[in-house]
DSSP file (Angstrom, degrees, kcal/mol; ACC not computed):
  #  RESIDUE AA STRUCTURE BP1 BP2  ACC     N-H-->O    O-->H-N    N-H-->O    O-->H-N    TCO  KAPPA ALPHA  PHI   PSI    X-CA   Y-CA   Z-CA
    1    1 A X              0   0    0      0, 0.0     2,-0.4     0, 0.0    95,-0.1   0.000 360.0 360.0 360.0 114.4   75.7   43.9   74.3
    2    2 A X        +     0   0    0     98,-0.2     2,-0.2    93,-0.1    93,-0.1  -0.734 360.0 131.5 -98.0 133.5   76.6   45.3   71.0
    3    3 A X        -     0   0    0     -2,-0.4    94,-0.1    91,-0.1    91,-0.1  -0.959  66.8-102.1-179.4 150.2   77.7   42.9   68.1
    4    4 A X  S    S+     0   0    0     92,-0.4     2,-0.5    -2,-0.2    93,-0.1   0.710 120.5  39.0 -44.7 -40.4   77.4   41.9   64.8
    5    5 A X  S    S+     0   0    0     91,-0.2     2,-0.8    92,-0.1    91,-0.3  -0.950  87.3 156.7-127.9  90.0   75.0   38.6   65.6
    6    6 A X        +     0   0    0     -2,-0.5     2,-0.5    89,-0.2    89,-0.2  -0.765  20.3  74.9-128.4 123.7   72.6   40.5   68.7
    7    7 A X  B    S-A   94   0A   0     87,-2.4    87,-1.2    -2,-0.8     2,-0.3  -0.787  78.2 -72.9 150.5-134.8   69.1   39.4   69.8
    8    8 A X        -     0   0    0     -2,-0.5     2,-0.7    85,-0.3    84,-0.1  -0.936  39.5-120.4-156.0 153.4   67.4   36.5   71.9
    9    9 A X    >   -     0   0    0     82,-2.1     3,-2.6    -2,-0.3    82,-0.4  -0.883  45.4-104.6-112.0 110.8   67.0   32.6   70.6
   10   10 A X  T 3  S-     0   0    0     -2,-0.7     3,-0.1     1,-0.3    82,-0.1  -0.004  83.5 -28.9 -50.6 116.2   63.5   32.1   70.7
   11   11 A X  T 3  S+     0   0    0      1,-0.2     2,-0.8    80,-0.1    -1,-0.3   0.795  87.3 161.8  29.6  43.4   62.8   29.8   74.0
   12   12 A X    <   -     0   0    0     -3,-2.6    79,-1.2    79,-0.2     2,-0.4  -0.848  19.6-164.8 -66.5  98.7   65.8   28.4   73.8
   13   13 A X  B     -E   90   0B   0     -2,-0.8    77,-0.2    77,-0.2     2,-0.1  -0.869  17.0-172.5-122.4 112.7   66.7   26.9   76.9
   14   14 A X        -     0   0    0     75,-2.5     2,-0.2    -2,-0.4     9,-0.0  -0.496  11.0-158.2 -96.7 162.3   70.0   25.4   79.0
   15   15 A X     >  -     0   0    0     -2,-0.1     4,-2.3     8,-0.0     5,-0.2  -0.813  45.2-102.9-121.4 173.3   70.2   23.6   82.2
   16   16 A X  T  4>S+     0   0    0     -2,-0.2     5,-0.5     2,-0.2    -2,-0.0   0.701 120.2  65.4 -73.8   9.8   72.7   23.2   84.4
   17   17 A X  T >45S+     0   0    0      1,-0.2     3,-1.3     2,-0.1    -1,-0.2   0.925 109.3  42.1 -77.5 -39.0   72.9   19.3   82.5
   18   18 A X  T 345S+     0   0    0      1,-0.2    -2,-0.2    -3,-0.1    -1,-0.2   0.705 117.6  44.3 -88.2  -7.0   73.9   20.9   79.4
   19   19 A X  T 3<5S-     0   0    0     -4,-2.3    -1,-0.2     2,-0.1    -2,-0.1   0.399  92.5-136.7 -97.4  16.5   76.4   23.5   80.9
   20   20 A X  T < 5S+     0   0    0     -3,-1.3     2,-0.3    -5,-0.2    -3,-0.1   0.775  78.6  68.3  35.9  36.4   77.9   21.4   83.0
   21   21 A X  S   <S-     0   0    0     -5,-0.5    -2,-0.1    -6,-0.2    39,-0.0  -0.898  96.0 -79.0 178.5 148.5   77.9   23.8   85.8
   22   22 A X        -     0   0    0     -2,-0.3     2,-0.1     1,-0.1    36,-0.0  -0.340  44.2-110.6 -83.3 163.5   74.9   25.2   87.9
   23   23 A X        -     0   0    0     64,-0.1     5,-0.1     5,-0.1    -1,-0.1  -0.400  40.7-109.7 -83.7 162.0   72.4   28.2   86.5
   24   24 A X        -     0   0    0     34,-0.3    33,-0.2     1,-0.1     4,-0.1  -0.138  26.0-117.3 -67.4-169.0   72.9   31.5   88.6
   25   25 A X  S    S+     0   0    0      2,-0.1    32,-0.1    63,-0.0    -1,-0.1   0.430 111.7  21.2 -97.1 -16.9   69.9   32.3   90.8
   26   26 A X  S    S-     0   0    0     30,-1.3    61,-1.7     1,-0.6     2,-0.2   0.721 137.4 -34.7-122.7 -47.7   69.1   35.6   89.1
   27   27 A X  E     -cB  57  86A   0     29,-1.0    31,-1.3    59,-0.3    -1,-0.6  -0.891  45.6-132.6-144.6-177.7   70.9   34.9   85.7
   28   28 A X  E     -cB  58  85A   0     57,-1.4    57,-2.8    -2,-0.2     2,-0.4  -0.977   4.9-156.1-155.1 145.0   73.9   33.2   83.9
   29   29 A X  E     -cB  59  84A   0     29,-2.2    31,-2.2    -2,-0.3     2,-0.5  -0.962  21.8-164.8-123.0 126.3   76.3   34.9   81.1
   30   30 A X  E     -cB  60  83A   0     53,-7.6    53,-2.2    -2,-0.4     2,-0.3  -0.966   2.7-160.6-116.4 152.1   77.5   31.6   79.5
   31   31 A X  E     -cB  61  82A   0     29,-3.3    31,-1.8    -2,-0.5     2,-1.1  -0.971   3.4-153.0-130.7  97.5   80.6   32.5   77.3
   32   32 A X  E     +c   62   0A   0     49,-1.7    49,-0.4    -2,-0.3    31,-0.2  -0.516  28.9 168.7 -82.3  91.7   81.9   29.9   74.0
   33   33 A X  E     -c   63   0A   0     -2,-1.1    31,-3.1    29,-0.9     2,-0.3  -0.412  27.4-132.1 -88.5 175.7   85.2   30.4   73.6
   34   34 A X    >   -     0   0    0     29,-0.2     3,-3.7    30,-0.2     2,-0.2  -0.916  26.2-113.4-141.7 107.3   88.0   28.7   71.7
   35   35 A X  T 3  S+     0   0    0      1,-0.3    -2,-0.0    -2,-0.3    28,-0.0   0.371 113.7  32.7 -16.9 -46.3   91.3   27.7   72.5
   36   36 A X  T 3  S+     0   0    0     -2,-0.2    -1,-0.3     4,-0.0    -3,-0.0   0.636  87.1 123.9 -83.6 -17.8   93.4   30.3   70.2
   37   37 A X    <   -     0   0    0     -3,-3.7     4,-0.4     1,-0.1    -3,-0.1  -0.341  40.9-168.9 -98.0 137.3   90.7   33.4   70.4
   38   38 A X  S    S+     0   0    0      2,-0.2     4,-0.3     1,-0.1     3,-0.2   0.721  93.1  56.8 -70.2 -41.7   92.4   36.8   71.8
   39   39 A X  S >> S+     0   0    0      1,-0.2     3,-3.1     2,-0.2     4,-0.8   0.937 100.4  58.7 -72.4 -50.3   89.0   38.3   72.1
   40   40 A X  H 3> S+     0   0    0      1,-0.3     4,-3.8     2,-0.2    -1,-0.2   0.848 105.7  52.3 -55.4 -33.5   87.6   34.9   74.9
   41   41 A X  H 3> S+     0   0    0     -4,-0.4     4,-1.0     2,-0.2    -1,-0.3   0.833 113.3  40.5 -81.6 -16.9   90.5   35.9   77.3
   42   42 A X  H X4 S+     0   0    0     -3,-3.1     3,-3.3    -4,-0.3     4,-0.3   0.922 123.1  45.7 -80.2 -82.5   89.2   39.9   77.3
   43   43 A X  H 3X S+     0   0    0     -4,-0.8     4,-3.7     1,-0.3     5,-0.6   0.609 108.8  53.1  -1.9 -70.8   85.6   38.4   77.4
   44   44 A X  H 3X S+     0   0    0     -4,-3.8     4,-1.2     2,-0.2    -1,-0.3   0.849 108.7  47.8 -47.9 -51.2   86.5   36.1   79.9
   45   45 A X  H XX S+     0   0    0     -3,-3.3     4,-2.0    -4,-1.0     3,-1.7   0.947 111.9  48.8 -53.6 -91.0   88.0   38.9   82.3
   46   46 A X  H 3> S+     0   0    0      1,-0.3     4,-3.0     2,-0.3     5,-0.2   0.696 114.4  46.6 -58.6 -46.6   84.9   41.2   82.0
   47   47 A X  H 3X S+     0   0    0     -4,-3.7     4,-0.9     2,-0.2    -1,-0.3   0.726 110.1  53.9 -69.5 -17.2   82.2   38.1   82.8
   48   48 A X  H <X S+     0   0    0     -3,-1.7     4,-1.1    -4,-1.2    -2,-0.3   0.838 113.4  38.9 -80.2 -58.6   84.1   37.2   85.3
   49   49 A X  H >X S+     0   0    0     -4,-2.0     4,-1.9    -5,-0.3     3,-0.9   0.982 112.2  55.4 -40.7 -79.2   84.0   40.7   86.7
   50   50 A X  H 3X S+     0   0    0     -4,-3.0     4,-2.0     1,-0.2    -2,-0.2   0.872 105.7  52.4 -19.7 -64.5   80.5   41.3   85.9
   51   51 A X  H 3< S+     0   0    0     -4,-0.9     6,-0.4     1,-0.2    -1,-0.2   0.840 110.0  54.9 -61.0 -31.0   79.4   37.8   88.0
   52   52 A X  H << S+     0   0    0     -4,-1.1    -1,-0.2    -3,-0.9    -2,-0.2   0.966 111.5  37.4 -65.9 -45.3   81.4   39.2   91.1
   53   53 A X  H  < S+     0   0    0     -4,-1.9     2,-0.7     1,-0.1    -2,-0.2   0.673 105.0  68.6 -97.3  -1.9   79.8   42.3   91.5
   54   54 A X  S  < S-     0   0    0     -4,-2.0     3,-0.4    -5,-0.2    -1,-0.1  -0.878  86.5-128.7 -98.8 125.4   76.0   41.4   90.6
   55   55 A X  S    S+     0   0    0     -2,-0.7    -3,-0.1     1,-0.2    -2,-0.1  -0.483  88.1  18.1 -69.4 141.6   74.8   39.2   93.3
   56   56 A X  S    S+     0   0    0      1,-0.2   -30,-1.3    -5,-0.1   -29,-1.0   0.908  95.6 124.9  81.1  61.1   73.0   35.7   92.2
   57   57 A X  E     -c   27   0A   0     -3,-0.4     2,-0.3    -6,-0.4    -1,-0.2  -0.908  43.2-163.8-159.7 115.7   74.7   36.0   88.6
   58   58 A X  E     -c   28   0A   0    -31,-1.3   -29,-2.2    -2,-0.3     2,-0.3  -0.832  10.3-149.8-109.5 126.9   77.0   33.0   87.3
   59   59 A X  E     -c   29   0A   0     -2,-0.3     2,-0.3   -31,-0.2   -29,-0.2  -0.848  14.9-176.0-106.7 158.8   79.5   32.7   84.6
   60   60 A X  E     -c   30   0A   0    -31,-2.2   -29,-3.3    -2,-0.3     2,-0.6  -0.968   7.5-158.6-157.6 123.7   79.9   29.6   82.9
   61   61 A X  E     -c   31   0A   0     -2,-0.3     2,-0.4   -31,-0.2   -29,-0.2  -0.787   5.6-171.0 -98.9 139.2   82.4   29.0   80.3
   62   62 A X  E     -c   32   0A   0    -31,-1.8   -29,-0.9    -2,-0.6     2,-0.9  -0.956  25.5-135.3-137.8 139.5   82.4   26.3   77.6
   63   63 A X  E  >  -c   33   0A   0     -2,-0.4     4,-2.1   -31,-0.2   -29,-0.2  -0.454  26.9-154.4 -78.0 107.3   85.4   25.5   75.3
   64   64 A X  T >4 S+     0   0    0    -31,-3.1     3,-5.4    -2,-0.9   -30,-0.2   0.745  96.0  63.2 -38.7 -76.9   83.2   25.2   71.6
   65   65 A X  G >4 S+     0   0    0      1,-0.3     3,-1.1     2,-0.2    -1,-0.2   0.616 112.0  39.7 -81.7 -45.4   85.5   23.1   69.9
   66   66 A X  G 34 S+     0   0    0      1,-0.2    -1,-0.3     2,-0.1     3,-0.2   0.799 114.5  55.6 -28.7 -39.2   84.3   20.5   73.1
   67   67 A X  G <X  +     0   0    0     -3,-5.4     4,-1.7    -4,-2.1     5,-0.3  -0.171  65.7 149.7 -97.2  23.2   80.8   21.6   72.8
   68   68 A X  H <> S+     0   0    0     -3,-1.1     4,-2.3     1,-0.2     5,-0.3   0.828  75.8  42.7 -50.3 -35.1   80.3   20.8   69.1
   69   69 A X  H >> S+     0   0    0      1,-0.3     4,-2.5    -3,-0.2     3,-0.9   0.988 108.6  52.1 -84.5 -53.0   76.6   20.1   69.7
   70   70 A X  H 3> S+     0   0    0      1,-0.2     4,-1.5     2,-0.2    -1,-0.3   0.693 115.8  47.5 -51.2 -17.0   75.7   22.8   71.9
   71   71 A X  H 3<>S+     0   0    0     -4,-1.7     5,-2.3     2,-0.2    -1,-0.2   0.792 114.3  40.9 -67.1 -38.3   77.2   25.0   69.2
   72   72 A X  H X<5S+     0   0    0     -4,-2.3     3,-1.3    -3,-0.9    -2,-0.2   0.866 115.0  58.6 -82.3 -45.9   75.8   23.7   66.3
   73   73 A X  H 3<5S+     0   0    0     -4,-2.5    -2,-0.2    -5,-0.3    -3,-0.2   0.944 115.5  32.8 -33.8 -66.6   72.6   23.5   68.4
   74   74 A X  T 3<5S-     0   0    0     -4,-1.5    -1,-0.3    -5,-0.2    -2,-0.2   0.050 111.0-113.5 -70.8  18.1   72.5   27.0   69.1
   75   75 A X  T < 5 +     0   0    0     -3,-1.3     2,-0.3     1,-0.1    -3,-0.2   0.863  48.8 170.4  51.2  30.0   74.0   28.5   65.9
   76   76 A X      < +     0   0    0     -5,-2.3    -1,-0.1    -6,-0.2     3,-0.1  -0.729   8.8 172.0 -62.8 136.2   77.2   29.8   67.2
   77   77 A X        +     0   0    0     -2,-0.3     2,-0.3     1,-0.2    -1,-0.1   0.501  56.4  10.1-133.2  -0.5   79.4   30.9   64.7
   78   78 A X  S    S-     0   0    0    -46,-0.1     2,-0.3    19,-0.0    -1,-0.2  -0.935  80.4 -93.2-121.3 135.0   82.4   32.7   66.1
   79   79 A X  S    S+     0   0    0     -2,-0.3   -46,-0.1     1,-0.2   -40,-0.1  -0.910  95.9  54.1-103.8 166.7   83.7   33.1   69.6
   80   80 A X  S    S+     0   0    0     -2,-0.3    17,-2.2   -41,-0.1     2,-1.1   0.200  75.5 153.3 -86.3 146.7   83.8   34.5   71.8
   81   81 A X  E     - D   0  96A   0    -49,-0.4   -49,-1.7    15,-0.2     2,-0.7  -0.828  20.8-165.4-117.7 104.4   79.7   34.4   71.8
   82   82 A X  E     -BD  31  95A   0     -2,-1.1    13,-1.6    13,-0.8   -51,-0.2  -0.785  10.3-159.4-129.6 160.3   77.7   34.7   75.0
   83   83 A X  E     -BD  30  94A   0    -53,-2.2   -53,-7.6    -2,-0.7     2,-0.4  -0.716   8.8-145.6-104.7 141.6   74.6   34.1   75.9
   84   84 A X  E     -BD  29  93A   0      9,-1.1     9,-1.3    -2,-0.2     8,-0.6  -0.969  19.2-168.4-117.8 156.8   72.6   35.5   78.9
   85   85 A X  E     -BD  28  91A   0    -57,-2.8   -57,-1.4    -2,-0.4     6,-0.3  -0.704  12.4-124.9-115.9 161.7   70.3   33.5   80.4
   86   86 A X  E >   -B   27   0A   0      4,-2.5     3,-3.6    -2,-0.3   -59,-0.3  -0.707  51.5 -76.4-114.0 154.1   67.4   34.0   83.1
   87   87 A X  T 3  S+     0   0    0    -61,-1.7   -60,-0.1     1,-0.2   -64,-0.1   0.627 133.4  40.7 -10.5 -46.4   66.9   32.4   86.1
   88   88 A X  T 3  S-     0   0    0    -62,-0.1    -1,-0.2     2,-0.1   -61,-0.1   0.375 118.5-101.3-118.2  20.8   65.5   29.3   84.4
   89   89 A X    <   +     0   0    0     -3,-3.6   -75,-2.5     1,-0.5    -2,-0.1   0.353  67.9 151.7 103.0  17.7   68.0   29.3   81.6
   90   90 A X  B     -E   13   0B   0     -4,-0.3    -4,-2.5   -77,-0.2     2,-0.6  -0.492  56.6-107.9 -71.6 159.9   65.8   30.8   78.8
   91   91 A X  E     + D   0  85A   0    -79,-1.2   -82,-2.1   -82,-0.4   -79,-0.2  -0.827  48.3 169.5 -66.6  79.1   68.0   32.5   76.3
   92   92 A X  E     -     0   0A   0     -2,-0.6     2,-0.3    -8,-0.6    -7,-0.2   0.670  62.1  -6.1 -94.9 -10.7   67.3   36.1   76.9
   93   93 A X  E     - D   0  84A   0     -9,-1.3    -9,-1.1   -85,-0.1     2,-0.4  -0.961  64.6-173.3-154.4 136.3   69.7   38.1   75.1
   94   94 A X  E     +AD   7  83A   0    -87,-1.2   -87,-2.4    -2,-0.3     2,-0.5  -0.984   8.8 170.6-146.0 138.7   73.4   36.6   72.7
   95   95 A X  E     - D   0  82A   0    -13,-1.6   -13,-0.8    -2,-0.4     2,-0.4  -0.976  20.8-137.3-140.3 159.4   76.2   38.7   71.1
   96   96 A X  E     + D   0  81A   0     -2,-0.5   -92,-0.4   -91,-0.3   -15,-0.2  -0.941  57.9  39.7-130.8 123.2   79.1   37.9   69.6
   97   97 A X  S    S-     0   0    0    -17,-2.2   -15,-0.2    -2,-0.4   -17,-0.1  -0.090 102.6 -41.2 113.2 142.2   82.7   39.4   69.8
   98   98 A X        -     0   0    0     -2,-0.1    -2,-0.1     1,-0.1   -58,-0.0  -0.048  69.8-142.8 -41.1  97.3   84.4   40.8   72.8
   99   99 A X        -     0   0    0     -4,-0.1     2,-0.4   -98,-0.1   -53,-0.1  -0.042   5.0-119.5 -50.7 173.3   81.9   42.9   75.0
  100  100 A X    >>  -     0   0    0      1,-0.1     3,-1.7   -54,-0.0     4,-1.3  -0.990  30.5-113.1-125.0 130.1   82.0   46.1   77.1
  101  101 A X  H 3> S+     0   0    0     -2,-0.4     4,-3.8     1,-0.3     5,-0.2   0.661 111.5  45.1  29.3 -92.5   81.3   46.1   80.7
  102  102 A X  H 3> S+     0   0    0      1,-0.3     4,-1.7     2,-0.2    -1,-0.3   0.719 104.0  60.4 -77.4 -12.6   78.4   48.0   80.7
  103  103 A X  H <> S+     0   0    0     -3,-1.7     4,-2.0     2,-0.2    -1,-0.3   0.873 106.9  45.2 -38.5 -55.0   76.7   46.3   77.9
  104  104 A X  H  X S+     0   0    0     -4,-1.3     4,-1.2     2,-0.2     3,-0.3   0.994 119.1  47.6 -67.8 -44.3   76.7   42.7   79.7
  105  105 A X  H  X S+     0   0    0     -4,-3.8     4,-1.9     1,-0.3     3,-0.2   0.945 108.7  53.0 -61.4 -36.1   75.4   44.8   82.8
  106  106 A X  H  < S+     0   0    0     -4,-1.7     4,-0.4     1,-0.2    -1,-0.3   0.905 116.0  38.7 -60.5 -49.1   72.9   46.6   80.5
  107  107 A X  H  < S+     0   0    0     -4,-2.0    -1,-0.2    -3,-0.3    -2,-0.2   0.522  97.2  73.1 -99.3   5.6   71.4   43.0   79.2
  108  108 A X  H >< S+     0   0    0     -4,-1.2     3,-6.1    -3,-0.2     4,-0.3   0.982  88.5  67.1 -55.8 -82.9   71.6   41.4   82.6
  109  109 A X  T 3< S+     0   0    0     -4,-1.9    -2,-0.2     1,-0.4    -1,-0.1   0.485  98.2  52.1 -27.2 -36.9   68.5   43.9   83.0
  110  110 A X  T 3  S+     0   0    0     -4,-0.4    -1,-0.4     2,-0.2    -2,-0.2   0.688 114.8  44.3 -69.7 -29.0   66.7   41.5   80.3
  111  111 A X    <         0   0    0     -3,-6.1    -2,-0.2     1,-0.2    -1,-0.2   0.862 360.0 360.0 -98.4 -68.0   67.6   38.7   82.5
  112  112 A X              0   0    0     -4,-0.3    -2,-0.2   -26,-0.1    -1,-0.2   0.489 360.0 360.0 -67.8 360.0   66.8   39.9   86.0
């Protein structure tokens, strides 16, 4: 995924307590968005997409402004940011600003 803010959070790891929602089975592209941002709704569309058509791959959205500690935990600093995660929720790859398609599919590879 190419972006300004790109790279992996060293063993940084969620579960499905802190996503509220369960981890995929092969990965999970978790996406922080923000009520107003133009970019989260593209984002949203495209992870959403992505999750359908790669089998055992879960999107999970979380509104920052809710999420103040997992944001500030993880150093997010714009949305939309997402993070993909691996089977057991390490933080394998994170970008920020509206991806393309084959980018998310392209760092899925990292995960799966």
């Amino acid at each position: 995924m190419r972006s300004r803010q790109d790279g992996t959070d060293d063993g940084a790891r969620l579960g499905a307590a802190e996503l509220g929602a369960p981890l995929g089975e092969r990965a999970t592209l978790v996406q922080f968005s923000s009520a107003f941002c133009q970019p989260c709704r593209a984002t949203r569309r495209i992870l959403a997409e992505v999750s359908r058509m790669v089998d055992g791959v879960a999107h999970v959205e979380i509104d920052a402004e809710v999420r103040l500690d997992l944001v500030r935990g993880l150093g997010v600093v714009r949305t939309p940011t997402v993070l993909v995660l691996d089977a057991g929720g390490r933080v394998v790859r994170r970008a920020a600003g509206r991806p393309r398609k084959a980018d998310v599919i392209a760092a899925l590879g990292a995960a799966i």
